[in-house]
N, C-alpha and C positions, 0 to 999 in steps of 0.2 A: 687599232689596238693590237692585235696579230703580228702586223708589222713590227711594232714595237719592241714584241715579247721576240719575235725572230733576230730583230737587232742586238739588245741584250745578251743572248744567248750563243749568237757567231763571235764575239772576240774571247770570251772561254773554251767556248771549241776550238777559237785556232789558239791559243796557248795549251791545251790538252794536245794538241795535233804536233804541236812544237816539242812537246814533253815528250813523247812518244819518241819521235827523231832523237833529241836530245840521250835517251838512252839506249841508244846505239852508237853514239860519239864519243859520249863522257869517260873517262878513268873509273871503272870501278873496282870493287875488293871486294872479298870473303865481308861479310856483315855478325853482328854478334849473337842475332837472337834467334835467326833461324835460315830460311835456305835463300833469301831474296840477300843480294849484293848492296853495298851499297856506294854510292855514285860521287864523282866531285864535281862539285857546282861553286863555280865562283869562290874558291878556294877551301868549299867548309864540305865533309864529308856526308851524306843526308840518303837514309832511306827512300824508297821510290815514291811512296806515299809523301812523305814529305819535300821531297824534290818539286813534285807535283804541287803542294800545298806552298812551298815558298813561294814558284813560279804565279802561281793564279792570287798571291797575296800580294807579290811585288808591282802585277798588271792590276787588279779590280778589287782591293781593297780601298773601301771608302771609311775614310779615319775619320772622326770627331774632335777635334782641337782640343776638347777635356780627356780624351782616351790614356788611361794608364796602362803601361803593359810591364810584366813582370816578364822578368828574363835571369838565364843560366842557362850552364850547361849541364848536363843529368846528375840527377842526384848531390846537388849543393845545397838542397836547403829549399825547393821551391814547392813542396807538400806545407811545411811549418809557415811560409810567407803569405804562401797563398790561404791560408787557413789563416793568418794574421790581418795582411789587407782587407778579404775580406769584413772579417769582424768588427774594424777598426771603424771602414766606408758606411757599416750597415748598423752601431752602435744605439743607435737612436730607435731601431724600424724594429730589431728582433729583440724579443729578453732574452738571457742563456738558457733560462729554463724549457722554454719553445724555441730550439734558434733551428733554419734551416744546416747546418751543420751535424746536426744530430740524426739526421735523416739523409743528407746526403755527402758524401766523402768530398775532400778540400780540393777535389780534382774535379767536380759538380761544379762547385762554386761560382767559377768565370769559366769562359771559353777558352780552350785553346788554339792559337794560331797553328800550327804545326799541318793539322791536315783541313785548313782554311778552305770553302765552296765558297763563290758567291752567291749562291742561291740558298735559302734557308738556315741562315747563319747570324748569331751562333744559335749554336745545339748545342744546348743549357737547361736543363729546371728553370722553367718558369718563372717558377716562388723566389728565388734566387736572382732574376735580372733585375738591375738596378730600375725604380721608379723617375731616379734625377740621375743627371753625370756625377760623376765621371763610368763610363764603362773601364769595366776592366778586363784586360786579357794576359797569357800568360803563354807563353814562347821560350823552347830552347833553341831559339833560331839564334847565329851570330850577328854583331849590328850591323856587319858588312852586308847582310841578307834582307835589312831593313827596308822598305820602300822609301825612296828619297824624298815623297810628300810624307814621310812620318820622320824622320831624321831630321828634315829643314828644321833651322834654329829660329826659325819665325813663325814655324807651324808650333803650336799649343802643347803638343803631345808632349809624357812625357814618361821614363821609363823607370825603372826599380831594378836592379839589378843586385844578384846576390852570388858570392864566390866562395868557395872554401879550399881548404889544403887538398891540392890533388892529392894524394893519398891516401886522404879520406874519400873522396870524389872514386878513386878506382877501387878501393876496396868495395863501398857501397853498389858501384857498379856491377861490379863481379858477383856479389850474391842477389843483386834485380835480376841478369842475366841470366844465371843459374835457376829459380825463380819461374821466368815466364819463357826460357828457352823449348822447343819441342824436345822431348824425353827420347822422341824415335831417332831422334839425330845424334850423331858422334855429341859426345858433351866437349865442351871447352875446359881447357884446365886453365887455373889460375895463373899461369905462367903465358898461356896464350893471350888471355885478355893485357895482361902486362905491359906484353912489347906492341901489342895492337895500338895501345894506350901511348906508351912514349913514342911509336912513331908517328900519331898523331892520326893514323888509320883507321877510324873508330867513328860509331854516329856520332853527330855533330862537332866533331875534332876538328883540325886537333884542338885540344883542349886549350893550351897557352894563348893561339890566336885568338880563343873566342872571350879569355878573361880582356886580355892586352885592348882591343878591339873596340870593349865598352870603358875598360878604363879613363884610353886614350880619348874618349869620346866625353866622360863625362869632368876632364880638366879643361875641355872647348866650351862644349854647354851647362856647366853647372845647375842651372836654375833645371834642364831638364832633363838630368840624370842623377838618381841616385843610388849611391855604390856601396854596397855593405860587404864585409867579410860575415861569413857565418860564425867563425869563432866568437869573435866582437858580440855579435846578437846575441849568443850564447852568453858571455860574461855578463852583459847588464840588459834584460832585454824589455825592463820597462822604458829606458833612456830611447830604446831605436824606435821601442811604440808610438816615444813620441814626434821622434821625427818623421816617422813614416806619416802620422795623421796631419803633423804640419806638412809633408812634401803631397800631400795628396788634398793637402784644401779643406779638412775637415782638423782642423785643431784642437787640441784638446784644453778643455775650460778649466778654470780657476776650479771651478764648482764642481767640473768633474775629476780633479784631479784629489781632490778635496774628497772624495765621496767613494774613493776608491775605484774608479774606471780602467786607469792603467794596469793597474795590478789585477782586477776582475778581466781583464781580456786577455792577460799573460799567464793567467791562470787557466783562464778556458780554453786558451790554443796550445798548452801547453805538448809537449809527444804523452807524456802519462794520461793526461785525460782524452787527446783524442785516441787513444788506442784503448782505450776502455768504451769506447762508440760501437755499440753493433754495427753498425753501417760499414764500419771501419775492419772491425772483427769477419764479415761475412759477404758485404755487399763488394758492388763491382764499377767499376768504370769501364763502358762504352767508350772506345775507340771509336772514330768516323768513320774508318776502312772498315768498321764491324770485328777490329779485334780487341778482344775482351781482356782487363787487366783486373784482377785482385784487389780489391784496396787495401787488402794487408798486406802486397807486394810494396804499396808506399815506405811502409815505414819499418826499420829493424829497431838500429838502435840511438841513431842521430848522435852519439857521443862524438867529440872531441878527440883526434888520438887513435880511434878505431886500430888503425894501417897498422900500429906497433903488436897488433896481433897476427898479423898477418904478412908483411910484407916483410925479406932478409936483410940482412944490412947491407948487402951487394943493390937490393931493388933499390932502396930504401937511398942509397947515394946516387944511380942514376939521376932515379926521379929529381933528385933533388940537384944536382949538375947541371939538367936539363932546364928546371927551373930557372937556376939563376942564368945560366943562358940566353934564355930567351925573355924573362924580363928584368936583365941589365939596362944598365938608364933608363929607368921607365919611372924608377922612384916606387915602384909596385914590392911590398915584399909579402911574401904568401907562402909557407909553410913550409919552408925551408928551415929545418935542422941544423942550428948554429952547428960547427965543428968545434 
Protein backbone atom coordinates (compact mmCIF):
# COMPACT_ATOMS: atom_id res chain seq x y z
CA UNK A 1 0.00 0.00 0.00
CA UNK A 2 3.18 2.38 0.81
CA UNK A 3 4.42 1.42 -2.23
CA UNK A 4 1.64 2.58 -3.99
CA UNK A 5 1.15 5.85 -2.41
CA UNK A 6 5.11 6.39 -3.31
CA UNK A 7 4.32 5.61 -6.86
CA UNK A 8 1.56 8.12 -7.26
CA UNK A 9 3.49 10.73 -5.79
CA UNK A 10 6.99 10.33 -7.89
CA UNK A 11 5.67 11.49 -11.40
CA UNK A 12 4.16 14.92 -9.79
CA UNK A 13 7.47 15.32 -8.09
CA UNK A 14 9.22 14.89 -11.19
CA UNK A 15 6.96 17.32 -13.22
CA UNK A 16 7.31 20.00 -10.08
CA UNK A 17 11.27 19.07 -10.46
CA UNK A 18 10.69 19.76 -14.36
CA UNK A 19 8.86 23.03 -13.42
CA UNK A 20 11.47 24.20 -11.32
CA UNK A 21 14.06 23.77 -14.42
CA UNK A 22 11.57 25.13 -16.65
CA UNK A 23 11.87 28.52 -15.00
CA UNK A 24 15.03 29.14 -15.43
CA UNK A 25 14.81 28.63 -19.43
CA UNK A 26 11.62 30.02 -20.28
CA UNK A 27 11.14 33.91 -21.69
CA UNK A 28 9.72 35.79 -19.09
CA UNK A 29 8.46 39.54 -18.39
CA UNK A 30 7.43 42.02 -15.85
CA UNK A 31 3.88 40.43 -14.71
CA UNK A 32 0.79 42.69 -13.85
CA UNK A 33 -0.30 42.12 -10.41
CA UNK A 34 2.73 42.07 -8.46
CA UNK A 35 6.63 41.27 -8.10
CA UNK A 36 6.59 37.53 -9.55
CA UNK A 37 7.23 37.49 -13.57
CA UNK A 38 5.56 35.78 -15.65
CA UNK A 39 6.72 33.05 -18.05
CA UNK A 40 5.98 31.59 -21.83
CA UNK A 41 4.93 28.29 -22.00
CA UNK A 42 3.90 26.77 -25.16
CA UNK A 43 3.25 30.06 -26.57
CA UNK A 44 0.56 31.41 -23.93
CA UNK A 45 1.95 33.84 -21.23
CA UNK A 46 1.12 32.19 -17.54
CA UNK A 47 2.10 33.00 -14.04
CA UNK A 48 4.32 30.61 -12.02
CA UNK A 49 1.58 29.09 -10.10
CA UNK A 50 -0.13 28.54 -13.05
CA UNK A 51 2.70 27.35 -15.30
CA UNK A 52 2.92 24.93 -12.53
CA UNK A 53 -0.72 24.15 -12.59
CA UNK A 54 -0.95 23.73 -16.36
CA UNK A 55 2.13 21.48 -16.38
CA UNK A 56 0.68 18.92 -13.46
CA UNK A 57 -2.93 19.25 -15.56
CA UNK A 58 -1.50 18.61 -18.91
CA UNK A 59 0.52 15.22 -17.01
CA UNK A 60 -2.15 13.84 -14.19
CA UNK A 61 -5.33 15.15 -14.85
CA UNK A 62 -7.93 12.39 -14.89
CA UNK A 63 -11.01 13.76 -16.98
CA UNK A 64 -14.50 12.13 -16.90
CA UNK A 65 -16.00 12.02 -20.53
CA UNK A 66 -19.21 14.04 -19.00
CA UNK A 67 -16.60 16.78 -17.69
CA UNK A 68 -17.68 20.51 -18.74
CA UNK A 69 -15.22 23.08 -18.58
CA UNK A 70 -15.67 26.71 -19.01
CA UNK A 71 -12.99 28.70 -20.45
CA UNK A 72 -11.75 32.56 -21.34
CA UNK A 73 -9.44 34.71 -21.12
CA UNK A 74 -9.74 37.35 -17.86
CA UNK A 75 -12.38 39.10 -17.41
CA UNK A 76 -14.90 38.12 -20.47
CA UNK A 77 -17.61 37.10 -18.72
CA UNK A 78 -16.62 33.92 -16.73
CA UNK A 79 -18.01 35.33 -12.94
CA UNK A 80 -21.74 35.74 -14.87
CA UNK A 81 -21.29 32.10 -16.70
CA UNK A 82 -20.05 30.33 -14.13
CA UNK A 83 -22.81 31.72 -11.80
CA UNK A 84 -25.17 30.73 -14.86
CA UNK A 85 -23.88 26.93 -15.62
CA UNK A 86 -23.94 26.38 -12.47
CA UNK A 87 -27.60 27.38 -11.77
CA UNK A 88 -28.78 26.02 -14.80
CA UNK A 89 -26.88 21.99 -14.03
CA UNK A 90 -28.23 22.32 -10.24
CA UNK A 91 -32.00 23.71 -11.17
CA UNK A 92 -33.85 20.74 -9.90
CA UNK A 93 -31.50 20.12 -6.41
CA UNK A 94 -31.45 24.00 -4.98
CA UNK A 95 -34.67 26.57 -4.67
CA UNK A 96 -33.27 30.30 -5.19
CA UNK A 97 -34.55 31.05 -2.07
CA UNK A 98 -31.89 28.45 -0.27
CA UNK A 99 -29.37 28.27 -3.27
CA UNK A 100 -25.60 27.56 -2.41
CA UNK A 101 -24.85 30.73 -4.37
CA UNK A 102 -26.10 32.99 -1.78
CA UNK A 103 -23.56 31.82 0.63
CA UNK A 104 -20.94 31.30 -1.62
CA UNK A 105 -19.42 33.44 -4.50
CA UNK A 106 -19.64 32.08 -8.43
CA UNK A 107 -15.93 31.46 -8.17
CA UNK A 108 -16.94 28.67 -5.12
CA UNK A 109 -19.05 27.12 -7.30
CA UNK A 110 -16.89 24.66 -9.58
CA UNK A 111 -13.18 24.27 -9.43
CA UNK A 112 -10.72 25.89 -10.98
CA UNK A 113 -8.05 24.40 -13.36
CA UNK A 114 -5.51 27.07 -13.27
CA UNK A 115 -3.75 26.09 -10.03
CA UNK A 116 -4.67 22.27 -10.58
CA UNK A 117 -2.90 19.41 -7.69
CA UNK A 118 -3.45 16.10 -8.16
CA UNK A 119 -3.96 15.39 -4.78
CA UNK A 120 -6.98 16.62 -3.08
CA UNK A 121 -8.81 18.19 -5.95
CA UNK A 122 -10.88 19.91 -6.55
CA UNK A 123 -11.03 22.34 -3.59
CA UNK A 124 -14.63 23.38 -3.68
CA UNK A 125 -17.62 23.74 -1.01
CA UNK A 126 -18.73 20.51 -0.67
CA UNK A 127 -22.51 21.55 -0.64
CA UNK A 128 -21.67 22.58 -4.19
CA UNK A 129 -20.14 19.31 -5.91
CA UNK A 130 -22.25 17.76 -8.17
CA UNK A 131 -24.11 14.46 -6.65
CA UNK A 132 -24.36 13.15 -10.81
CA UNK A 133 -22.25 14.31 -13.94
CA UNK A 134 -21.39 16.26 -15.44
CA UNK A 135 -18.51 17.96 -13.35
CA UNK A 136 -17.72 21.27 -14.02
CA UNK A 137 -14.54 23.23 -14.23
CA UNK A 138 -13.51 26.52 -15.16
CA UNK A 139 -10.09 27.65 -16.76
CA UNK A 140 -8.45 30.65 -18.30
CA UNK A 141 -6.10 28.41 -19.76
CA UNK A 142 -5.80 28.55 -23.85
CA UNK A 143 -6.97 25.38 -25.75
CA UNK A 144 -3.59 24.95 -26.95
CA UNK A 145 -2.70 24.34 -23.03
CA UNK A 146 -5.51 21.69 -23.15
CA UNK A 147 -4.44 17.98 -22.25
CA UNK A 148 -4.77 16.05 -25.64
CA UNK A 149 -6.95 13.28 -23.56
CA UNK A 150 -9.35 16.27 -23.13
CA UNK A 151 -9.29 17.93 -26.66
CA UNK A 152 -9.55 14.21 -28.43
CA UNK A 153 -12.71 14.49 -30.58
CA UNK A 154 -13.74 10.95 -29.28
CA UNK A 155 -13.17 11.77 -25.85
CA UNK A 156 -16.79 13.07 -24.20
CA UNK A 157 -15.45 16.34 -22.86
CA UNK A 158 -16.74 19.26 -23.68
CA UNK A 159 -16.02 22.91 -23.36
CA UNK A 160 -18.12 26.45 -23.12
CA UNK A 161 -16.21 29.09 -24.07
CA UNK A 162 -16.95 32.72 -23.78
CA UNK A 163 -15.32 35.97 -25.48
CA UNK A 164 -15.85 39.60 -25.36
CA UNK A 165 -14.59 42.91 -27.10
CA UNK A 166 -11.01 43.26 -26.12
CA UNK A 167 -11.55 46.57 -24.96
CA UNK A 168 -13.91 45.80 -22.67
CA UNK A 169 -11.71 42.74 -21.80
CA UNK A 170 -8.58 45.45 -20.98
CA UNK A 171 -10.51 48.03 -19.50
CA UNK A 172 -11.94 45.39 -17.02
CA UNK A 173 -8.58 44.30 -16.63
CA UNK A 174 -7.05 47.36 -15.55
CA UNK A 175 -9.20 48.09 -12.66
CA UNK A 176 -9.03 43.97 -11.41
CA UNK A 177 -5.29 44.85 -11.47
CA UNK A 178 -5.52 48.14 -9.81
CA UNK A 179 -7.72 46.26 -7.39
CA UNK A 180 -5.72 43.31 -6.12
CA UNK A 181 -2.24 44.82 -7.07
CA UNK A 182 0.29 45.19 -3.82
CA UNK A 183 -0.17 49.03 -2.83
CA UNK A 184 3.68 48.99 -1.69
CA UNK A 185 4.68 48.57 -5.40
CA UNK A 186 5.16 51.32 -8.03
CA UNK A 187 1.36 51.34 -9.40
CA UNK A 188 0.86 50.49 -13.16
CA UNK A 189 -0.73 53.28 -15.09
CA UNK A 190 -3.36 52.55 -17.57
CA UNK A 191 -1.08 53.17 -20.49
CA UNK A 192 1.33 50.46 -19.19
CA UNK A 193 -1.37 47.73 -18.94
CA UNK A 194 -2.36 48.93 -22.68
CA UNK A 195 0.75 48.09 -24.54
CA UNK A 196 1.39 45.03 -22.25
CA UNK A 197 -2.03 44.10 -23.58
CA UNK A 198 -1.55 44.69 -27.46
CA UNK A 199 1.69 43.21 -27.34
CA UNK A 200 0.28 40.32 -26.17
CA UNK A 201 2.76 40.21 -22.83
CA UNK A 202 0.17 39.99 -20.36
CA UNK A 203 -1.26 36.73 -18.10
CA UNK A 204 -2.76 34.33 -20.22
CA UNK A 205 -1.98 36.40 -23.68
CA UNK A 206 -1.86 37.15 -25.82
CA UNK A 207 -5.25 37.65 -25.85
CA UNK A 208 -6.25 37.12 -29.96
CA UNK A 209 -4.34 33.68 -29.78
CA UNK A 210 -6.28 32.51 -26.96
CA UNK A 211 -9.95 33.71 -28.63
CA UNK A 212 -8.69 32.41 -32.29
CA UNK A 213 -7.44 28.98 -30.66
CA UNK A 214 -10.96 28.02 -29.24
CA UNK A 215 -12.73 29.46 -32.11
CA UNK A 216 -10.72 27.49 -34.64
CA UNK A 217 -11.26 24.58 -32.45
CA UNK A 218 -14.87 24.78 -32.05
CA UNK A 219 -15.64 24.85 -36.30
CA UNK A 220 -13.69 21.10 -36.10
CA UNK A 221 -15.62 19.79 -33.06
CA UNK A 222 -18.90 21.45 -32.82
CA UNK A 223 -20.77 18.99 -30.83
CA UNK A 224 -17.87 19.70 -28.24
CA UNK A 225 -17.46 23.27 -28.23
CA UNK A 226 -19.54 25.96 -27.53
CA UNK A 227 -18.71 29.58 -28.46
CA UNK A 228 -20.42 32.62 -27.14
CA UNK A 229 -19.78 36.23 -27.52
CA UNK A 230 -20.54 38.01 -24.31
CA UNK A 231 -22.27 40.89 -26.06
CA UNK A 232 -24.80 38.29 -27.68
CA UNK A 233 -25.43 36.87 -24.00
CA UNK A 234 -26.06 40.23 -23.04
CA UNK A 235 -28.69 40.96 -25.88
CA UNK A 236 -30.93 37.92 -25.37
CA UNK A 237 -29.71 35.96 -22.39
CA UNK A 238 -32.82 33.75 -21.91
CA UNK A 239 -32.11 32.25 -25.71
CA UNK A 240 -28.27 31.29 -24.69
CA UNK A 241 -29.89 29.79 -21.26
CA UNK A 242 -31.25 27.78 -23.34
CA UNK A 243 -28.64 26.50 -25.22
CA UNK A 244 -26.29 26.25 -22.63
CA UNK A 245 -28.82 23.60 -20.67
CA UNK A 246 -29.33 21.79 -24.05
CA UNK A 247 -25.13 21.92 -24.78
CA UNK A 248 -24.84 20.48 -21.20
CA UNK A 249 -27.41 17.55 -21.30
CA UNK A 250 -29.86 18.94 -19.02
CA UNK A 251 -32.61 20.55 -21.32
CA UNK A 252 -34.93 22.67 -20.66
CA UNK A 253 -38.76 21.25 -20.41
CA UNK A 254 -41.90 22.30 -22.16
CA UNK A 255 -43.11 22.54 -18.48
CA UNK A 256 -40.43 24.40 -17.38
CA UNK A 257 -40.28 26.70 -19.83
CA UNK A 258 -43.92 27.16 -19.32
CA UNK A 259 -43.54 27.84 -15.57
CA UNK A 260 -41.07 30.47 -15.88
CA UNK A 261 -37.53 28.57 -15.37
CA UNK A 262 -35.62 30.53 -17.93
CA UNK A 263 -36.34 33.79 -17.02
CA UNK A 264 -36.23 32.77 -12.99
CA UNK A 265 -32.45 31.75 -13.60
CA UNK A 266 -31.68 34.97 -15.56
CA UNK A 267 -33.09 36.66 -13.06
CA UNK A 268 -31.22 35.07 -10.26
CA UNK A 269 -27.68 35.20 -12.12
CA UNK A 270 -28.45 38.38 -13.10
CA UNK A 271 -24.92 41.14 -12.08
CA UNK A 272 -27.85 43.37 -9.98
CA UNK A 273 -28.83 40.50 -7.96
CA UNK A 274 -25.62 38.87 -7.47
CA UNK A 275 -24.09 42.02 -6.28
CA UNK A 276 -26.78 42.55 -3.80
CA UNK A 277 -25.28 38.82 -2.15
CA UNK A 278 -23.30 39.44 1.01
CA UNK A 279 -21.16 36.93 0.04
CA UNK A 280 -20.40 38.86 -2.92
CA UNK A 281 -20.42 42.27 -0.99
CA UNK A 282 -17.72 41.00 1.83
CA UNK A 283 -16.86 37.41 1.42
CA UNK A 284 -13.56 35.98 -0.42
CA UNK A 285 -12.10 33.55 -2.74
CA UNK A 286 -9.42 31.32 -1.59
CA UNK A 287 -6.68 31.00 -4.16
CA UNK A 288 -4.87 27.40 -3.94
CA UNK A 289 -1.36 29.27 -3.65
CA UNK A 290 -3.20 30.83 -0.48
CA UNK A 291 -3.73 34.08 -2.24
CA UNK A 292 -6.83 35.71 -1.35
CA UNK A 293 -9.21 37.70 -3.83
CA UNK A 294 -12.28 39.77 -2.96
CA UNK A 295 -15.43 38.77 -4.37
CA UNK A 296 -16.24 42.22 -4.96
CA UNK A 297 -13.02 42.30 -7.10
CA UNK A 298 -15.25 39.97 -9.54
CA UNK A 299 -17.61 42.17 -10.48
CA UNK A 300 -17.66 46.19 -11.47
CA UNK A 301 -19.91 46.92 -13.93
CA UNK A 302 -20.20 44.21 -16.82
CA UNK A 303 -21.72 46.89 -19.30
CA UNK A 304 -21.21 46.61 -22.93
CA UNK A 305 -19.17 49.59 -24.37
CA UNK A 306 -17.27 50.25 -20.86
CA UNK A 307 -13.64 51.08 -23.04
CA UNK A 308 -15.53 54.29 -24.68
CA UNK A 309 -14.91 55.58 -21.10
CA UNK A 310 -11.81 55.09 -21.06
CA UNK A 311 -9.71 54.32 -23.74
CA UNK A 312 -8.37 57.43 -26.60
CA UNK A 313 -9.28 57.20 -30.03
CA UNK A 314 -5.37 56.59 -30.78
CA UNK A 315 -5.95 53.25 -28.31
CA UNK A 316 -9.02 52.74 -29.39
CA UNK A 317 -7.74 52.32 -33.41
CA UNK A 318 -4.71 50.09 -32.40
CA UNK A 319 -6.70 47.86 -30.61
CA UNK A 320 -8.80 47.59 -33.10
CA UNK A 321 -6.02 47.20 -36.35
CA UNK A 322 -4.63 44.68 -34.22
CA UNK A 323 -7.79 42.91 -34.10
CA UNK A 324 -8.57 42.77 -37.55
CA UNK A 325 -5.11 41.59 -37.94
CA UNK A 326 -5.00 38.81 -36.42
CA UNK A 327 -8.41 37.42 -36.93
CA UNK A 328 -8.45 38.14 -40.82
CA UNK A 329 -9.93 34.99 -42.50
CA UNK A 330 -11.04 33.51 -39.54
CA UNK A 331 -14.66 34.48 -40.28
CA UNK A 332 -14.39 35.64 -36.28
CA UNK A 333 -15.63 39.40 -35.93
CA UNK A 334 -15.38 40.80 -32.23
CA UNK A 335 -15.40 44.31 -31.42
CA UNK A 336 -14.16 46.04 -33.84
CA UNK A 337 -15.46 49.62 -34.42
CA UNK A 338 -16.89 49.98 -38.03
CA UNK A 339 -14.92 52.97 -39.53
Amino acid sequence: MSSERDDDDDEPRKTQQHYAQLLTELPRATGTFGETHVYRYQGIWLFPDSLLGVMLMQNHFKHHPTDIILSSFMKSGTTWLRSLMFTILNRSRFDFSNHPLLRSGPHDCFPVLDYYKPKNYPIVDTEVLPSNPPRLFATHFAYQLMPSSVTDPSVGCKFVYVCRDPKDVLVSMWHFIVKLRDKELTPLSFDDVFWMFCDGVIEYGPYWDHVLGFWEACHKYPEKILFFKYEEIKRDPEAHVKKLAEFMGVPVSVQEEENGMVKKIVEFCSFEHLTSFEINKTGVHKVNNGFVIPNEAFFRRGEVGDWKCHLTEEMKDEIDRITRDRFKDSGLTLGVTPK
